[in-house]
C-alpha positions in Angstrom: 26.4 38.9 -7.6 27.8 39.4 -4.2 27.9 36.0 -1.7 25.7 37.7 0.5 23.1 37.8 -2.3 23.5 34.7 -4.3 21.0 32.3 -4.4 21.5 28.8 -5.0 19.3 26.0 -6.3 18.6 22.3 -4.6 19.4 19.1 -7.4 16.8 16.4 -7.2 18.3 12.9 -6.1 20.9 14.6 -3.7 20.6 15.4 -0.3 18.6 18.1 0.7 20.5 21.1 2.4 20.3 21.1 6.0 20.0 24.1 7.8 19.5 25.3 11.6 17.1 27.9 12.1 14.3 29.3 14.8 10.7 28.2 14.4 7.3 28.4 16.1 7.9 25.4 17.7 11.4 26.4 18.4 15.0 25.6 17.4 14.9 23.0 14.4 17.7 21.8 12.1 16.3 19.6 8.9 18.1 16.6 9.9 16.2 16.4 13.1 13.7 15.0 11.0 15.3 11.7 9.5 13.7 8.9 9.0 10.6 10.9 8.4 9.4 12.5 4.7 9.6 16.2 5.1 7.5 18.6 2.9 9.7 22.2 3.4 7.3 25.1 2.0 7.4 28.8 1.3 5.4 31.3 1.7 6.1 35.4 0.5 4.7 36.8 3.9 2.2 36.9 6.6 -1.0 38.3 7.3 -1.4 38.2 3.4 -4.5 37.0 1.9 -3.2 34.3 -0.6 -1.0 32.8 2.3 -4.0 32.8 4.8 -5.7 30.7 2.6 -2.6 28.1 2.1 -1.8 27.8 5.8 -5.7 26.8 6.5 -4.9 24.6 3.4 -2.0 23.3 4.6 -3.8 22.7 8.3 -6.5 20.7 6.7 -4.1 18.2 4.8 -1.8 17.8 8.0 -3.1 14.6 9.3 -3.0 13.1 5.9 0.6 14.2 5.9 1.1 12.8 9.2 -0.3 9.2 8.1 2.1 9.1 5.9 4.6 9.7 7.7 5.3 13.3 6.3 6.6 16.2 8.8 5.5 19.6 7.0 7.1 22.7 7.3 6.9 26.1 6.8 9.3 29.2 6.3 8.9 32.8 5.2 11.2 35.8 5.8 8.8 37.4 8.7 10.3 36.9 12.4 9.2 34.6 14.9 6.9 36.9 16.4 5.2 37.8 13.4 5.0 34.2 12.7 3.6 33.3 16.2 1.1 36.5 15.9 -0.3 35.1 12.3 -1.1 32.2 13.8 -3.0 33.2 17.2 -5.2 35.6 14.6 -5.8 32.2 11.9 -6.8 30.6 14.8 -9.2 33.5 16.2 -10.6 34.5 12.7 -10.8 31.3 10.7 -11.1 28.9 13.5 -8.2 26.8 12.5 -4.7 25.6 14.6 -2.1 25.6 12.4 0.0 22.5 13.8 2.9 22.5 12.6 6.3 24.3 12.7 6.9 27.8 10.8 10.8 28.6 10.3 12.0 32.7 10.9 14.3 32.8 8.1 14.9 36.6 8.5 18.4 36.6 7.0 17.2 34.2 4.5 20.1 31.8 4.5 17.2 28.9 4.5 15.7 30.5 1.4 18.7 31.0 -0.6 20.0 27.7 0.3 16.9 26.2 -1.8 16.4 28.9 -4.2 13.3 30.2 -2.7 14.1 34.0 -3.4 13.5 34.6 -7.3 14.6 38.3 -8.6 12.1 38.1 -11.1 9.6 38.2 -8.4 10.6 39.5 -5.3 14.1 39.9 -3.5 13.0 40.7 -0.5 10.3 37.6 -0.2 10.0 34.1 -0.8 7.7 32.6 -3.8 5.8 29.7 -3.1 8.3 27.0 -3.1 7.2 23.3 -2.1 10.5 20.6 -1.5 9.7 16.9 -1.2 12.4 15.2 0.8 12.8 11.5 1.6 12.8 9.5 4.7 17.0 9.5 3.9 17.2 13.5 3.0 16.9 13.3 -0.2 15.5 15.7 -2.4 12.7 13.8 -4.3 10.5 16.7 -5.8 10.1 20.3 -6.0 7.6 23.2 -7.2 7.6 26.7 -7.9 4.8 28.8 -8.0 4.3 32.8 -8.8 3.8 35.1 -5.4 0.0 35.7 -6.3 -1.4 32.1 -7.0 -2.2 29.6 -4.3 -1.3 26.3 -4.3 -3.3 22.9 -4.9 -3.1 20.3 -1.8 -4.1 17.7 -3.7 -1.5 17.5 -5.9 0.7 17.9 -2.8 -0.5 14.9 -1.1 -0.7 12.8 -4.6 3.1 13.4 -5.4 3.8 12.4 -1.8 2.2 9.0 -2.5 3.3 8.6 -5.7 7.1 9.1 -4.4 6.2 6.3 -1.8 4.8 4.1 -4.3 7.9 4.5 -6.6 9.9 3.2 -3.6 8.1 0.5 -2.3 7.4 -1.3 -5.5 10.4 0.3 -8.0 7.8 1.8 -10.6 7.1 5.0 -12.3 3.3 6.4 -12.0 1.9 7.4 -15.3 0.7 10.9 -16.2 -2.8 11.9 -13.6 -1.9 8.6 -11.9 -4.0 8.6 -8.7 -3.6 5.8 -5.7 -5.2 2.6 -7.1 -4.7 3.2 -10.3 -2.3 1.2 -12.4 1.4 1.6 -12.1 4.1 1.8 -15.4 6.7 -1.2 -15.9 10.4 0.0 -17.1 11.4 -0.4 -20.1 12.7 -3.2 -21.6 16.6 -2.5 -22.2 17.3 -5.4 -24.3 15.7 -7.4 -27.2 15.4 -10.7 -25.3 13.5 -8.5 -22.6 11.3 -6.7 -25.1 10.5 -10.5 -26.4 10.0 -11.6 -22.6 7.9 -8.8 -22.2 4.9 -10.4 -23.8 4.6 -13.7 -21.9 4.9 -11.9 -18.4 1.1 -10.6 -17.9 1.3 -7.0 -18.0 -1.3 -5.2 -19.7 1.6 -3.5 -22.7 -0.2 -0.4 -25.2 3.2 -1.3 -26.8 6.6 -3.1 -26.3 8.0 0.0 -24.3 4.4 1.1 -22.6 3.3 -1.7 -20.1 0.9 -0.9 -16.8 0.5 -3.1 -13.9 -1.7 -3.1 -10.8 0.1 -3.2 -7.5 
């Protein structure tokens, strides 16, 4: 594999790659956005049916993104034009503004820099790659998905908060864990924590398995 072509793959819990690159909203580099949550998504290419549907998807969900202090992002290989052209006819068909920025990777140095360009699917365009990056550029989360299925926005704005909610209160969420629900306590590490464990009010299913509310 040549350097031109290799691909390379983000590592959760390090920083996310910065780049520099043209968008619909004009020159933006990654770290312009620090101290803000980024959500950095793919798409394969405009004027496509599947990714019609996820950019109104993505529109609807932006404001919720916003509250939570989430700048989202888009990229596909297609050129700024193309890119600005999709988005006056979404906005003419469908009746929806699609607010937020939408990076021209034509030479897809973005995309290989965060594995977005999978052989066994395409090498020519992106899958549907979503990147969850902190409010210090790390890489928190990230999510793959086939060319021909579109993604679930809930699930997108549920990790986001469940990320947040990790940080702010140094917890795990359990498995279908919406906001509200009731948070998992580590692990004790040592038997005179397992033995603490039970005087300290959490509601335990076992010594190791012990929700809380927050």
């Amino acid at each position: 594999m040549t350097e031109e072509t290799c691909t390379s793959f983000p590592v959760l819990g390090e920083p996310a790659p910065d780049f520099a690159a043209d968008s619909t909203h004009g020159p933006i580099k990654l770290s312009d956005f620090k101290g803000k949550w980024v959500v950095l998504f793919s798409h394969p290419a405009d004027f496509t049916p599947v990714c019609t549907t996820e950019f109104m998807a993505f529109s609807a969900i932006y404001d919720d993104l916003v509250a939570l202090n989430v700048q989202l992002v888009g990229l596909s290989v297609d050129s700024v034009s193309a890119h600005l052209a999709w988005v006056r006819a979404i906005k003419e068909k469908m009746g929806i503004n699609v607010p937020f920025p939408i990076i021209a990777d034509l030479t897809m140095s973005v995309a290989k820099k965060y594995g977005m360009i999978q052989p066994g699917q395409s090498s020519t365009a992106a899958v549907r790659a979503v990147f969850f990056i902190d409010d210090k550029g790390i890489l928190r989360a990230m999510i793959y998905y086939p060319l021909q299925n579109g993604r679930f926005m809930p699930e997108i704005i549920r990790l986001v908060k469940a990320l947040q909610t990790t940080d702010k209160y140094k917890v795990s969420t359990p498995a279908n864990w919406q906001p509200g629900d009731k948070v998992v306590v580590a692990a004790p590490k040592t038997t005179a924590e397992m033995e603490k464990r039970a005087g300290e009010g959490y509601e335990c299913k076992d010594w190791y398995l012990c929700y809380k509310s927050i």
